[in-house]
C-alpha positions as MATLAB code, in Angstrom:
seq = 'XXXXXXXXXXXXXXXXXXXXXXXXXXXXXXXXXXXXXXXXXXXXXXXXXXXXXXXXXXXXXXXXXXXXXXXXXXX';
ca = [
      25.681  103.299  -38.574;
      25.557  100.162  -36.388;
      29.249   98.769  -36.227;
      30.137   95.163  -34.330;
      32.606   95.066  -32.161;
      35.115   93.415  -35.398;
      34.525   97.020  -37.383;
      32.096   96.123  -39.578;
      29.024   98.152  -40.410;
      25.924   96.667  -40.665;
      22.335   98.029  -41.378;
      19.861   95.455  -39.525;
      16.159   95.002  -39.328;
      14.383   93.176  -37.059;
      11.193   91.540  -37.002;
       9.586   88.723  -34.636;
       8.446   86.050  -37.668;
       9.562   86.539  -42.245;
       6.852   84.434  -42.212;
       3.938   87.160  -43.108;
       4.938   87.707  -46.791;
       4.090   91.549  -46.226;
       6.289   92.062  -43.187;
       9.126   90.227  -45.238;
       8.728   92.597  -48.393;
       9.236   95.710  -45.802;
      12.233   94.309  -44.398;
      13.553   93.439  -47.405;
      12.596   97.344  -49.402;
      14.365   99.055  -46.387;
      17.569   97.396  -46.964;
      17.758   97.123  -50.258;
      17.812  100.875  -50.133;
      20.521  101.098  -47.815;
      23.360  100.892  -49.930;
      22.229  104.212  -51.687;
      22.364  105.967  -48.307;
      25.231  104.138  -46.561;
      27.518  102.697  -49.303;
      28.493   99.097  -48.902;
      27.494   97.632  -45.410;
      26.571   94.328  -44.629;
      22.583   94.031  -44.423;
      21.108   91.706  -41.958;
      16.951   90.753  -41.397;
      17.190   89.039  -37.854;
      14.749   87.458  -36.209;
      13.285   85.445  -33.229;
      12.578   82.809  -35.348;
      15.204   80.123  -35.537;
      13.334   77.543  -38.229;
      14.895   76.553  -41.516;
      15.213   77.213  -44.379;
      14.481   80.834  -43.885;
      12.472   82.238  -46.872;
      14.594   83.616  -50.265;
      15.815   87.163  -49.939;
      17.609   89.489  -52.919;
      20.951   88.596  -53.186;
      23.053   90.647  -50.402;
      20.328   90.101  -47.748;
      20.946   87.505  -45.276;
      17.945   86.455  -42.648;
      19.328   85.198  -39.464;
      18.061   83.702  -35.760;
      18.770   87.150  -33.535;
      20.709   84.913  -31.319;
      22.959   83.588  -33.879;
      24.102   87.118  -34.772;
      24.353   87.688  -31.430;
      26.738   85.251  -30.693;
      28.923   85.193  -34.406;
      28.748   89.341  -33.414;
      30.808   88.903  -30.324;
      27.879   90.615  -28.699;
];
């Protein structure tokens, strides 16, 4: 399990655009299974995108710019 460098675990996906409603609804199936598998961890969609507002997710899911995790990650 990914882990930033502040301990916490996080199960990320990554795509290039959540704009494609199909690529969106994979991202979003594969983590909302994750807390079956892992137990609670943070899940994260990030992406090269970096418009607003970022389309609605299930509650739990956050979508964010891959270089704003990068840089609130300590990465």
């Amino acid at each position: 399990m990914p882990t930033s460098p502040d301990g916490r675990e996080e199960f990320i996906q990554v795509c290039a655009s959540v704009d494609d409603p199909e690529t969106l609804a994979g991202e979003v199936c594969a983590l909302q299974d994750a807390p079956a598998e892992f137990g609670k961890v943070e899940r994260v969609i990030l992406t090269a995108e970096t418009r607003l507002p970022f389309p609605e997710v299930p509650e739990g899911i956050r979508i964010l710019p891959a270089w704003k995790w990068m840089l609130m990650s300590g990465y």
